[in-house]
DRENBAVO-517701 format. One record per residue (C-alpha): residue in three letters; x, y, z. Coordinates in steps of 0.05 Angstrom, whole numbers. Example, Ala and Ser with C-alpha at 12.3 -4.5 7.8 and 13.67 -1.06 7.14 Angstrom:
REM DRENBAVO-517701
{"ALA"; {246; -90; 156}}
{"SER"; {273; -21; 143}}
REM end
This chain:
REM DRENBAVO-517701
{"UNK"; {0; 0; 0}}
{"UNK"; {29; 68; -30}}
{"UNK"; {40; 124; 31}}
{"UNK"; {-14; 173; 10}}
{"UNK"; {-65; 113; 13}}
{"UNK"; {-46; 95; 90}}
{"UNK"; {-65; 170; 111}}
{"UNK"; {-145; 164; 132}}
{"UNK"; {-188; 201; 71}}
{"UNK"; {-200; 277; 88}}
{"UNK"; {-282; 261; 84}}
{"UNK"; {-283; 207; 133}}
{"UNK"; {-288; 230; 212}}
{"UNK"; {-230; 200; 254}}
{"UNK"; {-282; 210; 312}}
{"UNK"; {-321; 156; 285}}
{"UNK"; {-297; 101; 256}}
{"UNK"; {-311; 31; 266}}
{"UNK"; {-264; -2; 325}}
{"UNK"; {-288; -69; 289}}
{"UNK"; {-299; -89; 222}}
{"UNK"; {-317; -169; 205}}
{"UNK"; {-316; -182; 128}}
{"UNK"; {-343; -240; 84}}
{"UNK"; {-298; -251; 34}}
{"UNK"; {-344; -270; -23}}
{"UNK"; {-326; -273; -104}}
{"UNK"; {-252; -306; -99}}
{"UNK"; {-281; -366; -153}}
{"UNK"; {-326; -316; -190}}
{"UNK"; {-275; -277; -206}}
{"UNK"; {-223; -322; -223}}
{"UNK"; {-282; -360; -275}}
{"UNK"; {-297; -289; -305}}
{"UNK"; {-225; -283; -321}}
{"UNK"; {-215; -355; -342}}
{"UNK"; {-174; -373; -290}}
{"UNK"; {-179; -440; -234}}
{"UNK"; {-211; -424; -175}}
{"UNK"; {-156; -421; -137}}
{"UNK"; {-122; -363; -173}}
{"UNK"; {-190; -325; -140}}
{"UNK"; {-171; -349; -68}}
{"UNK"; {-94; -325; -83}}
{"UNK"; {-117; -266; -92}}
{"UNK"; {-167; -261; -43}}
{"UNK"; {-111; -268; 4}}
{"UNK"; {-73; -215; -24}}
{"UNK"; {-135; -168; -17}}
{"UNK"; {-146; -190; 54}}
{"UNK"; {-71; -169; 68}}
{"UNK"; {-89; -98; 34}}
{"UNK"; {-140; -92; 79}}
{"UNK"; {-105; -109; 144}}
{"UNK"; {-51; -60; 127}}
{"UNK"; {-102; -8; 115}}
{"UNK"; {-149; -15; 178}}
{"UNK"; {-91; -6; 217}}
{"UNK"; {-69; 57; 182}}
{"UNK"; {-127; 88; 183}}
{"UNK"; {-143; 76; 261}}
{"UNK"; {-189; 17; 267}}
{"UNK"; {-170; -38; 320}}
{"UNK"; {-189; -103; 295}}
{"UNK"; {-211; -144; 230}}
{"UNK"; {-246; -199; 239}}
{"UNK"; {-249; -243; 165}}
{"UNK"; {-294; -303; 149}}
{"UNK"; {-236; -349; 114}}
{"UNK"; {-273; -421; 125}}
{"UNK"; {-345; -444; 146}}
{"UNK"; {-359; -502; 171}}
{"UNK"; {-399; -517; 114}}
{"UNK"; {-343; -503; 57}}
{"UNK"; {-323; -572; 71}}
{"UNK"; {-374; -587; 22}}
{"UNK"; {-321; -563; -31}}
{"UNK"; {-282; -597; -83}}
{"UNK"; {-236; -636; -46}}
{"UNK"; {-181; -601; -90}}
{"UNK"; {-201; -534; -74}}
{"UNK"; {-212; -546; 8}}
{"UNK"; {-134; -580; 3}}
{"UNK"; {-114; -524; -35}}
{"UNK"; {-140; -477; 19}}
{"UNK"; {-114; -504; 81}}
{"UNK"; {-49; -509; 45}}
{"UNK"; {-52; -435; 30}}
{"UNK"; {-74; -422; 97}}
{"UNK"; {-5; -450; 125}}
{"UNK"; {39; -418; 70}}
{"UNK"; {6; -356; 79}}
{"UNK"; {20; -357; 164}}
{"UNK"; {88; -380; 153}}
{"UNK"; {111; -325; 105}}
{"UNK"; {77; -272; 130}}
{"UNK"; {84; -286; 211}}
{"UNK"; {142; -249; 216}}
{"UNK"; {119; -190; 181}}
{"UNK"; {57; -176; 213}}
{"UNK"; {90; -192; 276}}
{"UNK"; {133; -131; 270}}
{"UNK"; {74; -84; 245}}
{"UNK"; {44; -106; 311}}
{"UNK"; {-4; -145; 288}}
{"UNK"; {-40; -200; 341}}
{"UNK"; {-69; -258; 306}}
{"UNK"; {-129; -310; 331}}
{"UNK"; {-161; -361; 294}}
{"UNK"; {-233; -371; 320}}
{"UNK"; {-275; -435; 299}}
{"UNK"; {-268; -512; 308}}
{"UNK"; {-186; -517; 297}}
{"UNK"; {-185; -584; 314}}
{"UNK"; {-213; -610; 248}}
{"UNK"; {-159; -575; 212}}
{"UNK"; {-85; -608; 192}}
{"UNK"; {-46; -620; 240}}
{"UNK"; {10; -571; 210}}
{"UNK"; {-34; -520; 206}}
{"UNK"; {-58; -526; 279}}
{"UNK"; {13; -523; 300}}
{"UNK"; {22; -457; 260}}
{"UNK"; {-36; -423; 285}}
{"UNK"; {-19; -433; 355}}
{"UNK"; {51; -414; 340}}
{"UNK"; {26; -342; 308}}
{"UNK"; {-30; -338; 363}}
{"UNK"; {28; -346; 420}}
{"UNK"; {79; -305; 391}}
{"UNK"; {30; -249; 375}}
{"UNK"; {-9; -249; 436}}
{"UNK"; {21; -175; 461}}
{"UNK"; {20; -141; 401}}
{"UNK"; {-32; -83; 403}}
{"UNK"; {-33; -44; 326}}
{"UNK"; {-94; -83; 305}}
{"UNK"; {-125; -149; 325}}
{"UNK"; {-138; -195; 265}}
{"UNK"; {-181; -254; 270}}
{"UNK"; {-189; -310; 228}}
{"UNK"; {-249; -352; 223}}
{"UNK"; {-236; -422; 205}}
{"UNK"; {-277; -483; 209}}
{"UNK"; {-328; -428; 241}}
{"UNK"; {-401; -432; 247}}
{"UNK"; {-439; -390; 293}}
{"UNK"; {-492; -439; 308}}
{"UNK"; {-449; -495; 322}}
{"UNK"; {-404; -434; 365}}
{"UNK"; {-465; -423; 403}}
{"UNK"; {-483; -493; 408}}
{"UNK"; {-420; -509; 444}}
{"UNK"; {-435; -460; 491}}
{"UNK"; {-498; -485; 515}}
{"UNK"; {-452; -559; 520}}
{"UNK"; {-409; -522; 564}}
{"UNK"; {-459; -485; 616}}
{"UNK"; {-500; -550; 612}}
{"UNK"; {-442; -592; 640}}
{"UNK"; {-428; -532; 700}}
{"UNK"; {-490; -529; 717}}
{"UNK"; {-495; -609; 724}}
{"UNK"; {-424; -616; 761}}
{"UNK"; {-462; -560; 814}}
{"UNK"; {-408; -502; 791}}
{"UNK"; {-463; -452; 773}}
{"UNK"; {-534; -453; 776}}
{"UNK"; {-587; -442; 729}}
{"UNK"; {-606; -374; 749}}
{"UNK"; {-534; -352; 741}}
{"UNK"; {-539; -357; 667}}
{"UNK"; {-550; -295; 635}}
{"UNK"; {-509; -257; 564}}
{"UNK"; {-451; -245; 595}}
{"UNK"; {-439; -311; 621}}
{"UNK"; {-453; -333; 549}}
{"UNK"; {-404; -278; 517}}
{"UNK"; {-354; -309; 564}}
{"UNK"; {-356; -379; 531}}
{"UNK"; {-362; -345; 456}}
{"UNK"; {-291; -354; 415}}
{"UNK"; {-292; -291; 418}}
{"UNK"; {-293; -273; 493}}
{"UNK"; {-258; -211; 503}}
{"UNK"; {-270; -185; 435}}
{"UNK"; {-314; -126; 430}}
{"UNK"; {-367; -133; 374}}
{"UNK"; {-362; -115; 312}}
{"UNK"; {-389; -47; 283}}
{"UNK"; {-392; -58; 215}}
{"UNK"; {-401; -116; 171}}
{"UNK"; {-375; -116; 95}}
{"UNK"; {-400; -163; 48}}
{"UNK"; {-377; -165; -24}}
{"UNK"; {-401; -199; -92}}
{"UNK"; {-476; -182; -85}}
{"UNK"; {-493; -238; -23}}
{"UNK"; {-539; -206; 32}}
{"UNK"; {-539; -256; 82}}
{"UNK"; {-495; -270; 147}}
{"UNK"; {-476; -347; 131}}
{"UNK"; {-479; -374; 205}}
{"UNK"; {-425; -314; 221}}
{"UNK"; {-419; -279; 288}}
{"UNK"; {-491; -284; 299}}
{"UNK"; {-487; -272; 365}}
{"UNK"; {-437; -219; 364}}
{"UNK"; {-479; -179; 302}}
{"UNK"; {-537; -163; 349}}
{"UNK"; {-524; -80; 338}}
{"UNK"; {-478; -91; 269}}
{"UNK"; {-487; -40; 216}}
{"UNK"; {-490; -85; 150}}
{"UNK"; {-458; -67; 81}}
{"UNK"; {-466; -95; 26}}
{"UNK"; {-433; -86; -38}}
{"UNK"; {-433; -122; -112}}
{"UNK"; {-357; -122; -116}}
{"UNK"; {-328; -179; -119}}
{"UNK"; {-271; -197; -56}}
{"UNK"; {-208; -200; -96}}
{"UNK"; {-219; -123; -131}}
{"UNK"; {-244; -101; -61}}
{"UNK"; {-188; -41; -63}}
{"UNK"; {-171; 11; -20}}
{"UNK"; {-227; 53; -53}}
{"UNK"; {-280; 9; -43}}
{"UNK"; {-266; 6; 32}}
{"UNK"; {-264; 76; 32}}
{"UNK"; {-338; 85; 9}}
{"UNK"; {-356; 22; 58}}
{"UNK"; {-331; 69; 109}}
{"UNK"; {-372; 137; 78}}
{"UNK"; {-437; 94; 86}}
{"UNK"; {-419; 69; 149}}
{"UNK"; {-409; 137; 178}}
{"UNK"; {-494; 161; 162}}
{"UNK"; {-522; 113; 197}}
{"UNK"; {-551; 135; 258}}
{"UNK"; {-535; 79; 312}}
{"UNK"; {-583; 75; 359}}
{"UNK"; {-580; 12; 397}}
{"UNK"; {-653; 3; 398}}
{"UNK"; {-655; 61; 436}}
{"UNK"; {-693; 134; 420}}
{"UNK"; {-649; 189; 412}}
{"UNK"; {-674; 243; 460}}
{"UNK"; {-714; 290; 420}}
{"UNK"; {-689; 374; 430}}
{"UNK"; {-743; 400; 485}}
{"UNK"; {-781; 461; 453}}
REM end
């Protein structure tokens, strides 16, 4: 990313940005078929757009990225194309670890992990551990991630205190859920992008999107530029959060 693009755009207010942006990365085959490439050229590039972005939130002031890289339904793939993404998933941590490790960068992985290739377990926990302290930006990665079976584990886990007598059923309330979410700790995201034209949330963060401003654009992930973000960011900054709450009207 060029220096005059890592300065924040003169129409956006630093005063109110998102702290937290989660992205679903939609459009990596689409546009590789459009161009007549394989699939996987679209997921290559993908990654190098994801990287773009990263770079950019944390010039521009935002605090965490949180990107939807695997569901637990995109098993269903091509066997090719799943292989080919876990093994880009691993060459991808191991070249750029050290890298975003000295931008500051602190890393998580979020999702079922244990499903996942060995190697790439082992890498993830080695980029989780050795970026634990950093503080520029927080990126997560959601892999093997599906908010219902998230949530579902949840309920396994308060089930099983509540039966060994460690908490009681009145004791459960949202915060005691948060606490058991992957993403304990992590504040919610404010803003949602999704590109190629898809307006749903795919079993993402459902939980966590309660109060998420939503935007959706036709773009497809891989020429998701600095621009686009930029305009992501314009819309973002109208909306009139509320919270479910009323705004106090001005008293004549």
């Amino acid at each position: 990313m060029t220096n005059d693009q890592s300065q924040l755009p003169t129409d956006l207010n630093p005063q109110n940005l998102p702290q937290h942006i989660a992205v679903i990365m939609d459009g990596n085959g689409r546009w590789a078929t459009s161009r007549g490439l394989p699939r996987i050229a679209g997921h290559r590039q993908g990654a190098r757009t994801l990287k773009e972005l990263l770079r950019c939130c944390k010039h521009w002031g935002i605090k965490a990225l949180t990107a939807y890289a695997f569901s637990t339904e995109n098993w269903q793939r091509p066997v090719e194309e799943v292989d080919f993404l876990m093994l880009l998933f691993e060459r991808l941590l191991r070249r750029e670890l050290t890298q975003m490790h000295q931008e500051g960068v602190r890393i998580s992985f979020i999702g079922d992990l244990s499903a996942l290739p060995k190697s790439l377990q082992t890498e993830m926990q080695r980029s989780m551990a050795e970026t634990l302290n950093n503080q520029a930006i927080h990126f997560t990665v959601a892999v093997n991630y599906g908010s219902r079976n998230e949530i579902t584990r949840v309920c396994h886990q308060i089930a099983q205190l509540i039966q060994q007598g460690e908490l009681s059923a009145e004791e459960v309330n949202e915060s005691l859920i948060e606490k058991h979410l992957y993403t304990a700790n992590t504040p919610e995201p404010d803003l949602l992008i999704r590109t190629s034209g898809e307006m749903r949330l795919s079993n993402f963060l459902l939980w966590q999107m309660a109060y998420t401003e939503m935007y959706f654009t036709d773009i497809l992930w891989p020429d998701f530029n600095t621009e686009a973000f930029h305009q992501a960011l314009l819309s973002y900054q109208k909306r009139d959060r509320r919270f479910g709450q009323v705004k106090a009207s001005l008293s004549a």
